[in-house]
N, C-alpha and C positions, 0 to 999 in steps of 0.2 A: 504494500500500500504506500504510495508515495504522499498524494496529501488526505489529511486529515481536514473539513470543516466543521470549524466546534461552533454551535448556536444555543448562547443560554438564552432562556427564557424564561417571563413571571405573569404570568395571568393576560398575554396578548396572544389569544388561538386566532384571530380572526390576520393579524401583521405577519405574527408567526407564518402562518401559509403561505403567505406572500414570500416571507424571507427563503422558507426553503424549498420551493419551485422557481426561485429565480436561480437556486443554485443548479438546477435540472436542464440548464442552457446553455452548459459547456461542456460538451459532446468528445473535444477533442481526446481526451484519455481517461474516457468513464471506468472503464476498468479498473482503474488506479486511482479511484477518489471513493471516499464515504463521508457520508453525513452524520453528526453527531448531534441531535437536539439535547439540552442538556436542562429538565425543568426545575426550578430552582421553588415553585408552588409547593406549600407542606399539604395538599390536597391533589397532588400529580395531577392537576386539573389538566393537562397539554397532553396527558395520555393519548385520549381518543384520537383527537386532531392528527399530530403525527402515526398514529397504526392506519387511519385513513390514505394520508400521504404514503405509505411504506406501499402502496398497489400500485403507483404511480410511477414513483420514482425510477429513473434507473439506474442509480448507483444505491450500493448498503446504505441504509436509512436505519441509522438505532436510537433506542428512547432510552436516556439515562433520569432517571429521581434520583436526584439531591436535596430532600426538606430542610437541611440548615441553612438558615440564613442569611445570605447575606451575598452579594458577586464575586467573592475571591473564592468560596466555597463551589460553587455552579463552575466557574474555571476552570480552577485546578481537578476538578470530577472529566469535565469535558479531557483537556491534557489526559489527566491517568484512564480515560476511557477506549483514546481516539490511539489508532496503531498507524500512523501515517507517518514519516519521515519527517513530514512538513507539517505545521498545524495552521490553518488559516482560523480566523475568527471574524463572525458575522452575528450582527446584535437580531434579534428578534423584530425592529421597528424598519428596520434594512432592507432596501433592495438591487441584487447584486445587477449593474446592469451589463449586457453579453459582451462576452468576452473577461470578465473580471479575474476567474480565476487563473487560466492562462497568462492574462498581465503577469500576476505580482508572480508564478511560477517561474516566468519568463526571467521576468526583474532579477529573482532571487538567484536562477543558476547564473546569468550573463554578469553579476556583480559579485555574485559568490558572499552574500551575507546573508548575516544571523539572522534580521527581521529585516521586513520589508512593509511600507505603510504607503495606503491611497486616499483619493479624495473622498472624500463623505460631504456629498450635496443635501441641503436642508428642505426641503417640499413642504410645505401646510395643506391639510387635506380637507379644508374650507376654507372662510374667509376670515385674513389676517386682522386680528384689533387692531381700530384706528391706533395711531401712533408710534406701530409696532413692528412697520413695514422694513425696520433695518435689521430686528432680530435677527435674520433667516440667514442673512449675508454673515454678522457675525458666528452663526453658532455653526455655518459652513465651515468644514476645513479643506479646501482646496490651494495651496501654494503654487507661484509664479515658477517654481523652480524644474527644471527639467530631471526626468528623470535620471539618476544617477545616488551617489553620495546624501546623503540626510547633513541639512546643513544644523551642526551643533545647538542654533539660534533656536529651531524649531524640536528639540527632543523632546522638552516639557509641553509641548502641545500637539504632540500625536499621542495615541491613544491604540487600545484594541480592536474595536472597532472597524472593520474593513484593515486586517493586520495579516502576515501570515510569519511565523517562527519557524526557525528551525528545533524539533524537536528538540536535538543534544545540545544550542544553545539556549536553554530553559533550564539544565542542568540537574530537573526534578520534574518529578509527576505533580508537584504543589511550589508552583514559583508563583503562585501570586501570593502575598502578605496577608493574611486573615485581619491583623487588628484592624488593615483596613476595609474588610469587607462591607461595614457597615455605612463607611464614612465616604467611599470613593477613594482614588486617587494610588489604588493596587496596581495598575497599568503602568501610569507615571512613575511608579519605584522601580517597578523591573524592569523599563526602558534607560531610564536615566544610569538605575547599575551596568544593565550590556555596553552603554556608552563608557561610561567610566573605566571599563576593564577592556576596551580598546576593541567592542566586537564593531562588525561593518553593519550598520544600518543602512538601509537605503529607502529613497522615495521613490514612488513609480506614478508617474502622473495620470497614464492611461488607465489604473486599476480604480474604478469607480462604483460607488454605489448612491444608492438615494436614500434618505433618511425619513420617514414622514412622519410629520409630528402635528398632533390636533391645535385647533387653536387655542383653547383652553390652556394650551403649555404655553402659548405665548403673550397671554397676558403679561401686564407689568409687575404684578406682586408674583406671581411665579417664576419669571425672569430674572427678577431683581433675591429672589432666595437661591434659586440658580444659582448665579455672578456671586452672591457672598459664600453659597459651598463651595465652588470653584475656587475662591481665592482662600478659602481655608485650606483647601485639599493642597498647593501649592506648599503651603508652610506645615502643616502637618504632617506631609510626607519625610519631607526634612527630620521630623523630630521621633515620626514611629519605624524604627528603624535601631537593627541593632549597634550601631556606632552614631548615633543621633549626633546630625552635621550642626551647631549650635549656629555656627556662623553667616552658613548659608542660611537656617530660619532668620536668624537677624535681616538679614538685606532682604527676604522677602518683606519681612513686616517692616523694614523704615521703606520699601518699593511699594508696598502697598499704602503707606500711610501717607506718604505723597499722592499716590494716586487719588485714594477717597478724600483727601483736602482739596485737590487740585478741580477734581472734575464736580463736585458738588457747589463749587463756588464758580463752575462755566456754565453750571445747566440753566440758570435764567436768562443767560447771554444765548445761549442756543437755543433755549425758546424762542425767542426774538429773531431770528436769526433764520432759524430752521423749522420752526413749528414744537408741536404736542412733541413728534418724534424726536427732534433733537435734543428737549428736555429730558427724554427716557432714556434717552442713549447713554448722556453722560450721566446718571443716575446710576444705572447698571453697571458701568463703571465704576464708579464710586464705590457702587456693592461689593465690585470683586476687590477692592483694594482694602474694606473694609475688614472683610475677610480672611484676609490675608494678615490682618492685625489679632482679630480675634479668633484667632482657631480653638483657643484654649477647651477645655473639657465641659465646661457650662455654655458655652456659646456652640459646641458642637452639634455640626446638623448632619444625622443621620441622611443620605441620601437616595439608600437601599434599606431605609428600615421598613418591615411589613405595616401595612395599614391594617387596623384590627378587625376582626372576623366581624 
């Protein structure tokens, strides 16, 4: 089995479908590819959904349950499940669009590195709240850079998400961080370590997916809690960690405490300026930088914690 597609998921059967029959659309060495849905529901509620898909498919389609938790737990089950040489990773809300896998396969032998990361385009699957029409653009990640080399600027802001590893550079059936399962930012640890120990990351610009997200997520009050877990995730990562970087926490939080001064005292000006939008823009801003001050253990926001039964 060469690659491996690991797909966690938590209570999206209707996205989830979407996510893995778009993996059903690259033909080129189906032999050598399987599907890993990995439900992370303590009610295996994604069961039926994917034994559905298993008639379809034609590549190995398997259902893994995992009830703990949290996303570094759904992960690393995905990893200790999936026998692929290669592990790609694709979110439940995703879709891969053709050709995807191939890319970043391509990407990984032609550069010969450990992981390899694509664009993740932002979609709303109705109509965007007034004010809110820049979300989409930010919470896109697609870079100017050609594919090759991962330029160092951008390692704290690629993610799992449309990713593909090599197994033996994961080093373990459990490389993502559990304390941060709860909190985010498991992805960002293990990226930034391969960096630091000198593996070859690479970007691939052609390996694309779509992301779709309701409108409901883009509201301002959920935007703006967003941008303040985000900018926690940044400086807690730093600190949950078994040799906790003191220093680099530090320059996040005086980088973020610049930010949330800076941009909270621009947003009346870009009201003006810009509209409703431009006042939210630098607000959300503000949030992440906020964020990034306040990670501490009282101010922490669960961003994978279960909503109650």
């Amino acid at each position: 089995m060469d690659t491996s597609v690991v797909i966690p998921t938590f209570r999206r059967n209707r996205s989830l479908q979407r996510a893995v029959r778009s993996c059903f659309e690259h033909p080129h060495a189906r032999a050598r590819h399987e599907i890993v849905v990995v439900d992370n529901s303590p009610d295996a509620g994604a069961h039926d959904t994917v034994r559905a898909l298993m008639d379809e498919s034609p590549v190995p389609l398997r259902y893994e349950h995992e009830p703990r938790a949290g996303i570094s737990y759904a992960r690393n089950r995905g990893v200790a499940a999936s026998r692929g040489e290669r592990i790609a990773f694709l979110d439940d809300d995703e879709q891969a669009e053709p050709g995807w896998l191939e890319e970043l396969e391509h990407a990984q032998e032609r550069h010969r590195a450990a992981a390899v990361f694509g664009a993740v385009i932002f979609v709303c699957e109705g109509e965007i709240p007034d004010g809110m029409e820049w979300a989409l653009e930010w919470l896109t990640r697609d870079f100017d850079d050609v594919t090759g080399a991962l330029d160092p600027r951008r390692v704290a802001y690629v993610g799992t998400g449309n990713s593909m590893f090599l197994r033996e550079a994961l080093g373990s059936d459990a490389p993502f961080e559990i304390a941060l399962g709860l909190v985010g930012g498991e992805d960002t640890k293990l990226i930034r370590a391969m960096h630091e120990r000198g593996d070859r990351l690479v970007w691939c610009r052609e390996a694309r997916v779509l992301e779709h997200v309701p409108p409901q997520r883009l509201e301002l009050t959920t935007t703006l809690k967003y941008r303040f877990s985000c900018g926690q995730m940044r400086t807690y990562s730093c600190i949950a960690r078994e040799n906790p970087s003191l220093a680099e926490a530090a320059a996040w939080m005086l980088a973020g405490a610049m930010q949330a001064v800076g941009n909270t005292a621009l947003a009346p000006a870009s009201g003006v300026l810009l509209g409703r939008g431009g006042t939210n823009a630098r607000l959300a801003a503000a949030a992440a930088g906020l964020g990034k001050v306040l990670w501490m253990e009282p101010f922490l926001m669960n961003r994978y914690k279960r909503p109650a039964a």
